[in-house]
Biopython code that builds the backbone (N, CA, C, O; Angstrom):
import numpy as np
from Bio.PDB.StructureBuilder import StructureBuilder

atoms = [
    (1, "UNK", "N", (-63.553, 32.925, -16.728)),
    (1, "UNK", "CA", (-62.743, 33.745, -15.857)),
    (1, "UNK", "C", (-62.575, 35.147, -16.415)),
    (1, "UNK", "O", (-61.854, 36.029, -15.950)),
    (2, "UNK", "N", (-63.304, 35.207, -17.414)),
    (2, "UNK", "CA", (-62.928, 36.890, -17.946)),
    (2, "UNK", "C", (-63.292, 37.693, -17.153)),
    (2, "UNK", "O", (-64.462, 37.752, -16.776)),
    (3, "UNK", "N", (-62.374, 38.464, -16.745)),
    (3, "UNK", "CA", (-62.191, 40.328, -15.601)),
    (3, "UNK", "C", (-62.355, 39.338, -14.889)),
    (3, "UNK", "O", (-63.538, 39.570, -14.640)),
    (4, "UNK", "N", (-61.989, 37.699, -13.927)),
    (4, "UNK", "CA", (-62.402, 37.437, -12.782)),
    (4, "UNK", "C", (-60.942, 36.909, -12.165)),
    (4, "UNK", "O", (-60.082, 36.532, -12.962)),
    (5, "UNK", "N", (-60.753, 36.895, -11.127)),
    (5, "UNK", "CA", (-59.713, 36.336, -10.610)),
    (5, "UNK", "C", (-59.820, 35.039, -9.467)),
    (5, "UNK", "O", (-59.906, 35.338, -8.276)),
    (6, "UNK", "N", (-59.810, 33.658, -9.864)),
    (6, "UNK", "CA", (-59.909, 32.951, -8.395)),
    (6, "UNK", "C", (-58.839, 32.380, -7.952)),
    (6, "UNK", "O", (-58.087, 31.831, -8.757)),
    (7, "UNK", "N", (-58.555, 32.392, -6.605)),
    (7, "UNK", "CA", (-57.303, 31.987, -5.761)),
    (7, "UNK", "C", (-58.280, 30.828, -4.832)),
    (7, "UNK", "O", (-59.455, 30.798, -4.468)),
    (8, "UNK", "N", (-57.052, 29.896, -4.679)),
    (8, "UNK", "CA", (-57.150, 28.912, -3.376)),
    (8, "UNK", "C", (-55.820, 29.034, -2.597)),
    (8, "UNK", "O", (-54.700, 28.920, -3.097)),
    (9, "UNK", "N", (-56.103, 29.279, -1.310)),
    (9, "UNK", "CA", (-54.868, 29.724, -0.256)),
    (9, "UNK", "C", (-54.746, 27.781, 0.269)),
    (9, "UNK", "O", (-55.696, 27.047, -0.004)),
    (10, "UNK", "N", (-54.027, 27.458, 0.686)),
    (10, "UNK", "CA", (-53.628, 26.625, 1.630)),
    (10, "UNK", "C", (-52.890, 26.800, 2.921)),
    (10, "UNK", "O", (-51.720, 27.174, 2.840)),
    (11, "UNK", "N", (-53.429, 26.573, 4.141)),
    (11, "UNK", "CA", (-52.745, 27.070, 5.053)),
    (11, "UNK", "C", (-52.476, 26.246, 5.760)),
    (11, "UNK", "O", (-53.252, 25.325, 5.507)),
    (12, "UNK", "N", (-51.390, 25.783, 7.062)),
    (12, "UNK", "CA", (-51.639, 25.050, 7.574)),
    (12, "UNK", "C", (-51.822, 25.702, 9.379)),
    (12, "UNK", "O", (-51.921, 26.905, 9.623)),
    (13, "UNK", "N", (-51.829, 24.992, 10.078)),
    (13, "UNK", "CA", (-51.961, 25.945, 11.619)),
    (13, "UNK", "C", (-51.719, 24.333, 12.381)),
    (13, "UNK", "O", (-51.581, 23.168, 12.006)),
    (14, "UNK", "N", (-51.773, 25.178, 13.799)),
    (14, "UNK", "CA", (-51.784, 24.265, 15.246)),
    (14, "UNK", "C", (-53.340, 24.305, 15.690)),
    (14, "UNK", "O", (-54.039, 25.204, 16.159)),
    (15, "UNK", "N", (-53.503, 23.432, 15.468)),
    (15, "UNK", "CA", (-54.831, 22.778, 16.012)),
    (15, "UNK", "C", (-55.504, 23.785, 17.483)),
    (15, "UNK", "O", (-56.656, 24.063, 17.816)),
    (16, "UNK", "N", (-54.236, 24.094, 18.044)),
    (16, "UNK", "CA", (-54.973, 24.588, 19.476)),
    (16, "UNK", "C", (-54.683, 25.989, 19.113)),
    (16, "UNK", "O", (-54.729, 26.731, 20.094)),
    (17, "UNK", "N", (-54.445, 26.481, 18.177)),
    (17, "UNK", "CA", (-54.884, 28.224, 17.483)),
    (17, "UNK", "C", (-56.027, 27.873, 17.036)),
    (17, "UNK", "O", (-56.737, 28.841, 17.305)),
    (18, "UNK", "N", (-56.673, 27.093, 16.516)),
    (18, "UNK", "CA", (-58.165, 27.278, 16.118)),
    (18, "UNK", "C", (-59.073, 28.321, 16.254)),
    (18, "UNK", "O", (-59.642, 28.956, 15.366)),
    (19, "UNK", "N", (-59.170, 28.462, 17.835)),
    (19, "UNK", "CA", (-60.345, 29.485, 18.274)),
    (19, "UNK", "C", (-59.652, 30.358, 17.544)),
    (19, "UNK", "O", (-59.878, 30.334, 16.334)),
    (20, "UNK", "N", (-58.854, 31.137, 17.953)),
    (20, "UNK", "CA", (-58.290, 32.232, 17.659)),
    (20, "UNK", "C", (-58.014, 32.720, 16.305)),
    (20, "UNK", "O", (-58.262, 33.860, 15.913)),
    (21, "UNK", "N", (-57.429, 31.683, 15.549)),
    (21, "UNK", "CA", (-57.593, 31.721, 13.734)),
    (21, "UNK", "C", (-58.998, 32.347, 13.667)),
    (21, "UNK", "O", (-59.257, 33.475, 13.247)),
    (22, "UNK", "N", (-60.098, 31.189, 14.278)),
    (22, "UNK", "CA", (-61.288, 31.469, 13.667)),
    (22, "UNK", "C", (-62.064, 32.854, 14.176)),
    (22, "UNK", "O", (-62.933, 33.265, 13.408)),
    (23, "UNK", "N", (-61.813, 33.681, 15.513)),
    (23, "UNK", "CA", (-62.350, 34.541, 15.534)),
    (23, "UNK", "C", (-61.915, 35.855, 14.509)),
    (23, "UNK", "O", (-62.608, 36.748, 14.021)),
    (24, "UNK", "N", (-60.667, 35.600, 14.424)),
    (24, "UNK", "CA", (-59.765, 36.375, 13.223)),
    (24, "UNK", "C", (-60.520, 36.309, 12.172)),
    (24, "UNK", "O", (-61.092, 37.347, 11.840)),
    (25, "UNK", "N", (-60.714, 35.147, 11.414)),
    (25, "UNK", "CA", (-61.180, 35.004, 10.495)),
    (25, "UNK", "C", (-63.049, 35.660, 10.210)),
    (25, "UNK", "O", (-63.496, 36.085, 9.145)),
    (26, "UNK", "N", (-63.665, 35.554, 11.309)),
    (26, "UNK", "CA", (-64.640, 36.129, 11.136)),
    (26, "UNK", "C", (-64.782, 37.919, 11.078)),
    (26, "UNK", "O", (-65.798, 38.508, 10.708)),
    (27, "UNK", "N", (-63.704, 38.474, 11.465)),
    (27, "UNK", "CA", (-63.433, 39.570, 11.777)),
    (27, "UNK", "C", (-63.171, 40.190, 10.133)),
    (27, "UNK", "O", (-63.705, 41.171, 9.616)),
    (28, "UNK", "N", (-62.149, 39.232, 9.538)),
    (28, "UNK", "CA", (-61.840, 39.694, 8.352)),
    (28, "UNK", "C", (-62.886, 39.118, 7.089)),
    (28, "UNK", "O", (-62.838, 39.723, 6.018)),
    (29, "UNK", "N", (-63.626, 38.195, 7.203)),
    (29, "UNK", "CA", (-64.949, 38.181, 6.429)),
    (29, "UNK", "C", (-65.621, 39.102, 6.763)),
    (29, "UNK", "O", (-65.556, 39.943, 5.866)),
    (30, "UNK", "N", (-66.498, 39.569, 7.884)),
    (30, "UNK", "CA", (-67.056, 40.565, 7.790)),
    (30, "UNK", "C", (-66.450, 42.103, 7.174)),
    (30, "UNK", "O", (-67.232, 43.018, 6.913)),
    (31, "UNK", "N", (-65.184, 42.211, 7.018)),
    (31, "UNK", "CA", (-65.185, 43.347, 6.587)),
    (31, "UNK", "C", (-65.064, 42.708, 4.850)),
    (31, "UNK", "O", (-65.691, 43.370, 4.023)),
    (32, "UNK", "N", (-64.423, 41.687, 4.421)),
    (32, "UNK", "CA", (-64.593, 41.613, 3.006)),
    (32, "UNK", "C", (-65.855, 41.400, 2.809)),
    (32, "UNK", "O", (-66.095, 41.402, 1.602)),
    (33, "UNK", "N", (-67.171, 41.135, 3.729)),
    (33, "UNK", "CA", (-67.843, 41.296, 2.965)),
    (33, "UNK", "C", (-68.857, 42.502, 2.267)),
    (33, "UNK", "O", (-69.893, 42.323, 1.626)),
    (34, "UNK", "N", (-68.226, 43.700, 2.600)),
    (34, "UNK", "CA", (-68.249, 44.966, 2.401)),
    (34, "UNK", "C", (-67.429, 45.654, 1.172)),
    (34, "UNK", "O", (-67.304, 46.844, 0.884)),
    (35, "UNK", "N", (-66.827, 44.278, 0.445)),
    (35, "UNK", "CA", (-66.018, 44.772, -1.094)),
    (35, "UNK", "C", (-66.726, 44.059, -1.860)),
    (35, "UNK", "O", (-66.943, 42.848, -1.878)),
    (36, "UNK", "N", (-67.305, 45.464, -2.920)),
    (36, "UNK", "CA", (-68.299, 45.317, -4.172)),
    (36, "UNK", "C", (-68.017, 44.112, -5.229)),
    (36, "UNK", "O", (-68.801, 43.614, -6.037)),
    (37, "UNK", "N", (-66.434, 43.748, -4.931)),
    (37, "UNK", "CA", (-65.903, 42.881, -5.857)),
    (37, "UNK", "C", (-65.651, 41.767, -5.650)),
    (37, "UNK", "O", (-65.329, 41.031, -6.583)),
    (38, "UNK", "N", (-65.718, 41.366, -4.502)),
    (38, "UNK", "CA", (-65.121, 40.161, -4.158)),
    (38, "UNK", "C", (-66.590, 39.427, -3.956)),
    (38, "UNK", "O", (-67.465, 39.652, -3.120)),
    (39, "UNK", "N", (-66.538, 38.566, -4.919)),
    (39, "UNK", "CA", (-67.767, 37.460, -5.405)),
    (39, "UNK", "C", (-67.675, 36.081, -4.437)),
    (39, "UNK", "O", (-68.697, 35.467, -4.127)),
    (40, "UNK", "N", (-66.798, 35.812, -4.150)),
    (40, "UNK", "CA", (-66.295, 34.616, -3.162)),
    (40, "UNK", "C", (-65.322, 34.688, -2.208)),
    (40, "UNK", "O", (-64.156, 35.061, -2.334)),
    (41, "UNK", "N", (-66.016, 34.221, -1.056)),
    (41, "UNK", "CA", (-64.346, 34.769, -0.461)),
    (41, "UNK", "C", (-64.976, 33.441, 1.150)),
    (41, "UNK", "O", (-65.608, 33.789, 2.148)),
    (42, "UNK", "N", (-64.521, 32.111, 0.828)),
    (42, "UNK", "CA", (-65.022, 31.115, 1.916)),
    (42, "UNK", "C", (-63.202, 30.733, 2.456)),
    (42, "UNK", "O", (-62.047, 30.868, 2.051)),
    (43, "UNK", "N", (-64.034, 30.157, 3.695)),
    (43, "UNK", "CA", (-62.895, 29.227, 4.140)),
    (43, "UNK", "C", (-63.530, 27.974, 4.732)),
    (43, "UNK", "O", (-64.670, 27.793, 5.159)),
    (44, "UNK", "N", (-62.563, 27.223, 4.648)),
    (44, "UNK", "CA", (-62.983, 25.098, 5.002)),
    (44, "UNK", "C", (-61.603, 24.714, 5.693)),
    (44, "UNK", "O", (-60.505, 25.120, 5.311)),
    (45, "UNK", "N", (-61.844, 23.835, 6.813)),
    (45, "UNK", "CA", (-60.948, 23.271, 7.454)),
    (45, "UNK", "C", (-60.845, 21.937, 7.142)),
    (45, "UNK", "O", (-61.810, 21.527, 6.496)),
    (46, "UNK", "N", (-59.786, 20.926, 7.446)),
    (46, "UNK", "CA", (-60.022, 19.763, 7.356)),
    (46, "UNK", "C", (-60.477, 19.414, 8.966)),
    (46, "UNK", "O", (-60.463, 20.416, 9.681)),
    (47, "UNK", "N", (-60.920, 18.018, 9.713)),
    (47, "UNK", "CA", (-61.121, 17.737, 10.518)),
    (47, "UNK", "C", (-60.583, 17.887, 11.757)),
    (47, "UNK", "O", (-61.157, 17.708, 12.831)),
    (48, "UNK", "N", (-59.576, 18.189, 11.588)),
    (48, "UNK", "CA", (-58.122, 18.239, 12.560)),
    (48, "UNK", "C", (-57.971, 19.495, 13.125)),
    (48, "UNK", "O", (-57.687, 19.894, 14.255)),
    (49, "UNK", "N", (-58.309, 20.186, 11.736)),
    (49, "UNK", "CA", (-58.153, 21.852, 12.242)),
    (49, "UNK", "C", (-57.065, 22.056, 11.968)),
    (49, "UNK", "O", (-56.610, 22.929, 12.707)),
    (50, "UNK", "N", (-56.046, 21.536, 10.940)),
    (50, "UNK", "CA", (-54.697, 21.410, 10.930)),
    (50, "UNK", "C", (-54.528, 22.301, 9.653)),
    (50, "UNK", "O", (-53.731, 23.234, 9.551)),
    (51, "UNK", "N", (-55.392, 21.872, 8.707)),
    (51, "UNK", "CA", (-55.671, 22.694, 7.042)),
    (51, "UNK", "C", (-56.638, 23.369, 6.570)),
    (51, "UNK", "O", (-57.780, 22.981, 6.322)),
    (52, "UNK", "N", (-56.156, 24.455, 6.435)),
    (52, "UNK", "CA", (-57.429, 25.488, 6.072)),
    (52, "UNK", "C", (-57.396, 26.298, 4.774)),
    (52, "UNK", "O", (-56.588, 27.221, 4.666)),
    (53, "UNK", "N", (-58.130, 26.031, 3.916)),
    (53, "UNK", "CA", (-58.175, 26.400, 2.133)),
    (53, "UNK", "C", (-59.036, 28.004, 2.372)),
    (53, "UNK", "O", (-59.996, 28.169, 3.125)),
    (54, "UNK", "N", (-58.415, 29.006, 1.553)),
    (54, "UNK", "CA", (-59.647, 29.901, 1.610)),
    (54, "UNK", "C", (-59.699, 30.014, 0.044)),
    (54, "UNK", "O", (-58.697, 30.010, -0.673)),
    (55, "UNK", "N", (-60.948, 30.111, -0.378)),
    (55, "UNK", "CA", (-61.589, 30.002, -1.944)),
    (55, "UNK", "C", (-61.444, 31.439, -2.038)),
    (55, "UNK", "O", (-61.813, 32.137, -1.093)),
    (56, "UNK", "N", (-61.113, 31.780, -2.729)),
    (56, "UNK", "CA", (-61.638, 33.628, -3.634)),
    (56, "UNK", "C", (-61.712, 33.626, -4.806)),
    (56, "UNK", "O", (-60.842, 33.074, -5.480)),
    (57, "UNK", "N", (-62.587, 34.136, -5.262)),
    (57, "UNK", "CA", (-63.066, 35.350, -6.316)),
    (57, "UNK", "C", (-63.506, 36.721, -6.994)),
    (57, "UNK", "O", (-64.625, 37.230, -6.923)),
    (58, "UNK", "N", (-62.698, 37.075, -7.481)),
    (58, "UNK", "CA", (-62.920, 38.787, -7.506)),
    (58, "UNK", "C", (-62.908, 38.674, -8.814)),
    (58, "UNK", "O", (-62.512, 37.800, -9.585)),
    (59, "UNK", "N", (-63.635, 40.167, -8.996)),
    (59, "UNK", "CA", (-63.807, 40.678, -10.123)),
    (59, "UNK", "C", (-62.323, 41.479, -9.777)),
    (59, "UNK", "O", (-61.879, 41.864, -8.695)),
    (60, "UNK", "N", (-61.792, 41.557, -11.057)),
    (60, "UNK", "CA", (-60.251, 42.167, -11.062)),
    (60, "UNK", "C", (-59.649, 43.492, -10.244)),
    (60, "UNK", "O", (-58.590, 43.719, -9.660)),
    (61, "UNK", "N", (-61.024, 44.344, -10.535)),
    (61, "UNK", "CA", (-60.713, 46.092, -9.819)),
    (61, "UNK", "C", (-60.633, 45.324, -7.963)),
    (61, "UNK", "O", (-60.054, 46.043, -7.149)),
    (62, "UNK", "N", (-61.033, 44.362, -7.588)),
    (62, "UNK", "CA", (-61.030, 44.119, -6.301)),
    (62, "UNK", "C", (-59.775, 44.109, -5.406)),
    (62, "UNK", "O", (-59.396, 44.594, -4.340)),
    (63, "UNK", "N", (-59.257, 43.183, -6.540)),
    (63, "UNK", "CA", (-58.179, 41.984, -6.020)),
    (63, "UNK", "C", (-56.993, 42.970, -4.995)),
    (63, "UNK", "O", (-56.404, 42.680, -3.954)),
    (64, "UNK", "N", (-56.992, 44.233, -5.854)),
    (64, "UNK", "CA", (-55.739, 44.809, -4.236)),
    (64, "UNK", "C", (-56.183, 45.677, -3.537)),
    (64, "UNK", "O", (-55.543, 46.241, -2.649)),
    (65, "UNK", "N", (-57.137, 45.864, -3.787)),
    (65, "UNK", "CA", (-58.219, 46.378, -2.560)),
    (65, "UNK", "C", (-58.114, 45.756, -1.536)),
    (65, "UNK", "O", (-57.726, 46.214, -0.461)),
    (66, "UNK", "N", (-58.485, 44.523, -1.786)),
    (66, "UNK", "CA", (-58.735, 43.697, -0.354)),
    (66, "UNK", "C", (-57.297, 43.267, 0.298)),
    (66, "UNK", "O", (-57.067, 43.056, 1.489)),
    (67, "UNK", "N", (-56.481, 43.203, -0.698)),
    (67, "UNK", "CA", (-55.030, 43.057, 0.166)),
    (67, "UNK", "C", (-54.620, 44.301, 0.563)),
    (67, "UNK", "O", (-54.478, 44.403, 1.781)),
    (68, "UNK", "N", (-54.378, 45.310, -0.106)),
    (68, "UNK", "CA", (-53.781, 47.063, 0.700)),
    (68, "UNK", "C", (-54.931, 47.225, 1.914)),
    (68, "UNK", "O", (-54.799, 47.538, 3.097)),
    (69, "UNK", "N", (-56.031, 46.906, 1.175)),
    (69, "UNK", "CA", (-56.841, 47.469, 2.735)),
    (69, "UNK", "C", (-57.771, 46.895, 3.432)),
    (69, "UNK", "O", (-58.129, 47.394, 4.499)),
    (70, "UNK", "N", (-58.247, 45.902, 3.015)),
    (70, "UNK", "CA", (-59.146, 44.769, 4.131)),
    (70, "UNK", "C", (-58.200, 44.131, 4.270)),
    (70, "UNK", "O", (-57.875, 45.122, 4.924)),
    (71, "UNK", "N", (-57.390, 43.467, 4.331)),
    (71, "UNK", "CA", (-56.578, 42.146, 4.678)),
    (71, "UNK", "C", (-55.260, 43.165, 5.393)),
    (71, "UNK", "O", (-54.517, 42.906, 6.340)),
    (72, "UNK", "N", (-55.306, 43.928, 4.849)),
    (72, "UNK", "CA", (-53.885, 44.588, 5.798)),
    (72, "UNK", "C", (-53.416, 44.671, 6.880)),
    (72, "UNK", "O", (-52.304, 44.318, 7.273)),
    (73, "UNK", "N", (-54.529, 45.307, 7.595)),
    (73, "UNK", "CA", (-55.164, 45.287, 9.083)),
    (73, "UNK", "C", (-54.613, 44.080, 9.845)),
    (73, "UNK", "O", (-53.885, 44.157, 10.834)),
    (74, "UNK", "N", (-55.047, 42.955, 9.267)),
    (74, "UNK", "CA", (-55.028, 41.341, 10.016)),
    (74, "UNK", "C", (-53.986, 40.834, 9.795)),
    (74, "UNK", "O", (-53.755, 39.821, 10.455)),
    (75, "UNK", "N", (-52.904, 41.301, 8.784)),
    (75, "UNK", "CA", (-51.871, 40.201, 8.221)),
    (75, "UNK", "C", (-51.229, 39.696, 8.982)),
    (75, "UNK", "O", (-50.863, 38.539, 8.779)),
    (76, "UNK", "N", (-50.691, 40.691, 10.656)),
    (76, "UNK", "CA", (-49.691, 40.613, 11.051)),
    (76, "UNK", "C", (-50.307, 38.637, 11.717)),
    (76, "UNK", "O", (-49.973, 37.482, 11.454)),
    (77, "UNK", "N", (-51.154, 39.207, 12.487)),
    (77, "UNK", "CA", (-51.798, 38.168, 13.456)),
    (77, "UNK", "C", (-52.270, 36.977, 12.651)),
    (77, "UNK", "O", (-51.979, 35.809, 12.910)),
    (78, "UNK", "N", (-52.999, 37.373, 11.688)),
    (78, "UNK", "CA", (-53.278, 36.141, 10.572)),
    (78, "UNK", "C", (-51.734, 35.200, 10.295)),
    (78, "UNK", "O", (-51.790, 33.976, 10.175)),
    (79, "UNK", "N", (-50.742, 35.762, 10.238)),
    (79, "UNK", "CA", (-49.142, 35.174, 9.875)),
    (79, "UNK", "C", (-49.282, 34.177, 11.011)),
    (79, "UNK", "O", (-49.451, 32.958, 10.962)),
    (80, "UNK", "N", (-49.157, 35.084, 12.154)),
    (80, "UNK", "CA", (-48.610, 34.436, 13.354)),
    (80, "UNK", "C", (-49.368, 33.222, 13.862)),
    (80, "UNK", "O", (-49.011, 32.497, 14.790)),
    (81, "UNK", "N", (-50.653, 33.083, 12.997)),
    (81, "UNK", "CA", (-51.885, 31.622, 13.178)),
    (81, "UNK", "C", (-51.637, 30.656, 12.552)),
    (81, "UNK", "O", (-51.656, 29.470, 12.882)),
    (82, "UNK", "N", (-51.261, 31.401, 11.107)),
    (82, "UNK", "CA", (-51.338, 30.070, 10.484)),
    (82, "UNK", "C", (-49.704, 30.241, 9.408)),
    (82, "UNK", "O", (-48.801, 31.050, 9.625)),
    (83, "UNK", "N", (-49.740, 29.593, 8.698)),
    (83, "UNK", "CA", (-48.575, 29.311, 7.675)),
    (83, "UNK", "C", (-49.232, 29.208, 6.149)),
    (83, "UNK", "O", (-50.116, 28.402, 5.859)),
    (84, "UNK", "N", (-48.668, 30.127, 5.264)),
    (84, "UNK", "CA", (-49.119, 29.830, 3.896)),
    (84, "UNK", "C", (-48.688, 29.003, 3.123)),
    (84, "UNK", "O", (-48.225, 29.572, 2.134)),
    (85, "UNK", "N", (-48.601, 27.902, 3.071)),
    (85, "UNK", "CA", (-48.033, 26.951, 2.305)),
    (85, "UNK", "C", (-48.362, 26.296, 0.801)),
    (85, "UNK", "O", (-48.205, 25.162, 0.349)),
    (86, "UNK", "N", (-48.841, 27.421, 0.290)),
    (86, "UNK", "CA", (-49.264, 27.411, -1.428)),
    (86, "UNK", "C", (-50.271, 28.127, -1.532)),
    (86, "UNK", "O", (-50.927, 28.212, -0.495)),
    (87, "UNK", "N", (-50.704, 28.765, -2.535)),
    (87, "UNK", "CA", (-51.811, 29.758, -3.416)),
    (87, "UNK", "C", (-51.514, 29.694, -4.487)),
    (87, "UNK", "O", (-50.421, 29.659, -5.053)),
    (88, "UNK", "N", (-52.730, 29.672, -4.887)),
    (88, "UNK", "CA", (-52.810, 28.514, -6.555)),
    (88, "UNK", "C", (-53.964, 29.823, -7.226)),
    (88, "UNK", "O", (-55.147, 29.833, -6.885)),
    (89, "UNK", "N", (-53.312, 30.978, -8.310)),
    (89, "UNK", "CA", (-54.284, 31.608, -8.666)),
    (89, "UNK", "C", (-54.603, 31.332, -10.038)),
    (89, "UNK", "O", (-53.714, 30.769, -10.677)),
    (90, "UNK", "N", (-55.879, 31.656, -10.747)),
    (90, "UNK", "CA", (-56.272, 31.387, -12.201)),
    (90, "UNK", "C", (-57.354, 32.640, -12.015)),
    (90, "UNK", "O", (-58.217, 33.099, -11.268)),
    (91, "UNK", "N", (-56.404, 32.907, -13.691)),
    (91, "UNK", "CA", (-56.871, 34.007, -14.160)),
    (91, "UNK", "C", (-55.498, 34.277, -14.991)),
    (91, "UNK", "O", (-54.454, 33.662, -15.212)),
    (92, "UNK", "N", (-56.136, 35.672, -15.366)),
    (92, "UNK", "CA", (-55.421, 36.525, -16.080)),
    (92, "UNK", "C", (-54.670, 37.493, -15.160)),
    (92, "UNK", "O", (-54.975, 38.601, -15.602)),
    (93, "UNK", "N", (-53.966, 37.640, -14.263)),
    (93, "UNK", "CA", (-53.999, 38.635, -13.321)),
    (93, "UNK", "C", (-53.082, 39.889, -13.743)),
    (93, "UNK", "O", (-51.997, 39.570, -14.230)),
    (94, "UNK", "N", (-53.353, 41.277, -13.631)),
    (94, "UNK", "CA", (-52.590, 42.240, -14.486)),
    (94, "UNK", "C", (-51.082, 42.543, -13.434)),
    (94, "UNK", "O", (-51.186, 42.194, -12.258)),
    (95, "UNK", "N", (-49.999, 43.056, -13.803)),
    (95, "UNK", "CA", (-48.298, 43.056, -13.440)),
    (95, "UNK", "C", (-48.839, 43.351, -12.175)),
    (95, "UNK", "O", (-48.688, 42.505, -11.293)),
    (96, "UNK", "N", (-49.583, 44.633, -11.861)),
    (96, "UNK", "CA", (-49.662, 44.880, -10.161)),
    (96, "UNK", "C", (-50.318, 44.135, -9.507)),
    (96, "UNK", "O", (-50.084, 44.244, -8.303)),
    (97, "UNK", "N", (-51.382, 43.084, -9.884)),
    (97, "UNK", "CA", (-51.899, 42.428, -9.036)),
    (97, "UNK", "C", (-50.926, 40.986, -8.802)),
    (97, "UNK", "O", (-51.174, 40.288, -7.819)),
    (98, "UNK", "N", (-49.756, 40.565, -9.808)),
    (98, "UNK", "CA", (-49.262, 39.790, -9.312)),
    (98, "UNK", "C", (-47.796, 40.318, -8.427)),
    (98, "UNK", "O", (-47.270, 39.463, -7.715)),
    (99, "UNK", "N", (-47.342, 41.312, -8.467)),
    (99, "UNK", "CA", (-46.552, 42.272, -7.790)),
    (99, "UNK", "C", (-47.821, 41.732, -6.244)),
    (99, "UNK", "O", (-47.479, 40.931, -5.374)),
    (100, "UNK", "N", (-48.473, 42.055, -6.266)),
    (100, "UNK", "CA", (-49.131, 41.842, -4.446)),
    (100, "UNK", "C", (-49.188, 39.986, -4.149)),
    (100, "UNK", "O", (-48.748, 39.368, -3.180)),
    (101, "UNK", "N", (-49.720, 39.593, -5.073)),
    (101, "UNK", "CA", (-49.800, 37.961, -5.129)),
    (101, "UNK", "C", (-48.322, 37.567, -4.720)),
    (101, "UNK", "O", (-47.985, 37.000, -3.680)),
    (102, "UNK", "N", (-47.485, 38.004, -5.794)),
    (102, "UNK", "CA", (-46.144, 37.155, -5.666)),
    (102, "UNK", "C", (-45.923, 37.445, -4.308)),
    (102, "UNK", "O", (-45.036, 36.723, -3.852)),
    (103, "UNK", "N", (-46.431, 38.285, -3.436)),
    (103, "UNK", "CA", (-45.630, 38.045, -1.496)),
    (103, "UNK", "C", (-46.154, 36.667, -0.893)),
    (103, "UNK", "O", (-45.629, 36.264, 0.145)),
    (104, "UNK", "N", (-47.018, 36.036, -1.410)),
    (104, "UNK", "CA", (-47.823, 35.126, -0.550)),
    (104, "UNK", "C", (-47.216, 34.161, -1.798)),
    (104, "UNK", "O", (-48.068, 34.225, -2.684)),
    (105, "UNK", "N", (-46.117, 33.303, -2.242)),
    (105, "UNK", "CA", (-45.727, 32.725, -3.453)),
    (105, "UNK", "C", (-46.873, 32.207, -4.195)),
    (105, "UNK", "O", (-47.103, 31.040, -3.879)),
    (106, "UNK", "N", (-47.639, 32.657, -5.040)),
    (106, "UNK", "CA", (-48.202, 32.584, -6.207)),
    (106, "UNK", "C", (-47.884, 31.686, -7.143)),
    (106, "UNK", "O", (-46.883, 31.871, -7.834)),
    (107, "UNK", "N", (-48.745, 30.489, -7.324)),
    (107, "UNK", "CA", (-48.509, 29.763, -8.534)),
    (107, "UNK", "C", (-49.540, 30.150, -9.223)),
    (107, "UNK", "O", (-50.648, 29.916, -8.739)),
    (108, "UNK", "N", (-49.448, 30.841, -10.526)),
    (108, "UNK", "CA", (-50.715, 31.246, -11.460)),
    (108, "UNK", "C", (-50.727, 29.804, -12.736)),
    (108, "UNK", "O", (-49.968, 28.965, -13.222)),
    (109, "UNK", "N", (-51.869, 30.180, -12.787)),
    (109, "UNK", "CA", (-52.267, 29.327, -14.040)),
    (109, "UNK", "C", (-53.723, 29.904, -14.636)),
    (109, "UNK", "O", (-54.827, 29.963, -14.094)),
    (110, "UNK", "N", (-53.281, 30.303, -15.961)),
    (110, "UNK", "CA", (-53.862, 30.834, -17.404)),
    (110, "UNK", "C", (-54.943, 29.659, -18.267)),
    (110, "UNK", "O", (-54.691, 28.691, -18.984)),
    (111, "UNK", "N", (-56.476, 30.404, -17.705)),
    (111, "UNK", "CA", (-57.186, 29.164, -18.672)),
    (111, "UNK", "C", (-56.947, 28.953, -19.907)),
    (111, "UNK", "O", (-56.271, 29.787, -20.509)),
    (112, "UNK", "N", (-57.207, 28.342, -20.265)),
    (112, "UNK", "CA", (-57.426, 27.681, -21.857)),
    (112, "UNK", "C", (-58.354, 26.725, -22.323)),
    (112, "UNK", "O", (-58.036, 25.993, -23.260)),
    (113, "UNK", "N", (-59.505, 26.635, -21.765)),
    (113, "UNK", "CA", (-60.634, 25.805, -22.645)),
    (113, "UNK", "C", (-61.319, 25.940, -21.324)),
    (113, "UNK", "O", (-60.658, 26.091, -20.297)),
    (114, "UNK", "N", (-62.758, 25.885, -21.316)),
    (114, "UNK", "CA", (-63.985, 25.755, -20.840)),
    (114, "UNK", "C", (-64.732, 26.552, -20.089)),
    (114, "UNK", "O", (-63.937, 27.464, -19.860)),
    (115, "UNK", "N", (-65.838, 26.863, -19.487)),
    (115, "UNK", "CA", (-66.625, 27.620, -19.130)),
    (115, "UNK", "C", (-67.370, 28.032, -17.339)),
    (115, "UNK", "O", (-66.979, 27.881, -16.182)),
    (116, "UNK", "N", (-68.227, 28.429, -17.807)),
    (116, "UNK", "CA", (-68.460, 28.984, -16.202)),
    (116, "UNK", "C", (-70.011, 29.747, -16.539)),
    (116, "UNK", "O", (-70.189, 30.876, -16.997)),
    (117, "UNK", "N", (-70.994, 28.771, -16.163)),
    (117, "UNK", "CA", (-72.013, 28.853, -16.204)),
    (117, "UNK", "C", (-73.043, 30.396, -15.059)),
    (117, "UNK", "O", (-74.270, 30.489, -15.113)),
]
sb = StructureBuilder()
sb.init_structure("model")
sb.init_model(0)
sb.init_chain("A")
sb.init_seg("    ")
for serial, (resi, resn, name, xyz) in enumerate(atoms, 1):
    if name == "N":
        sb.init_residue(resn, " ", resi, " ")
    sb.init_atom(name, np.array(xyz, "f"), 0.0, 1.0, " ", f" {name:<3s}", serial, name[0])
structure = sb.get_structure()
């Protein structure tokens, strides 16, 4: 994880927002995928359409980039889809990047043993 930052969002939603989550969601991948830093950035539903995880990874200079200004844009409507109900980050993350994390409640956790091929 050195200079890297990865988050897992948990969200939950109403099944019959789906479409609408998901056209959102394509709206705001395509523009993250236009940040030099952000190495991962997926989302997975469960079957239901009820739970939706988004994976990220950034290289550190990213991480409030994409929240001040790709994700900004969408927050309002992204809120109103779904519900954040945990984000689980690892890394090292520096005071201002958890100053932006801590709005979305942030549980961090600091490696300590093993690798990344």
């Amino acid at each position: 994880m050195n200079g890297e930052l990865y988050s897992i969002y948990h969200l939950s939603l109403n099944p019959t927002d789906f479409p609408r989550f998901q056209a959102l969601i394509a709206k705001i991948v395509a523009a993250t995928k236009k940040e030099p830093d952000t190495l991962t950035y997926e989302y997975v539903a469960n079957a239901e359409k009820t739970a939706v995880h988004i994976v990220e990874r950034y290289r550190m200079a990213g991480v409030i980039s994409h929240v001040e200004e790709t994700f900004a844009p969408y927050a309002e409507e992204f809120l109103s889809l779904s519900k954040i109900e945990a984000v689980y980050v690892y890394g090292e993350p520096t005071p201002e990047i958890r100053a932006k994390l801590d709005a979305f409640g942030a549980v961090y956790l600091a490696p300590f043993d093993g690798f990344t091929r």
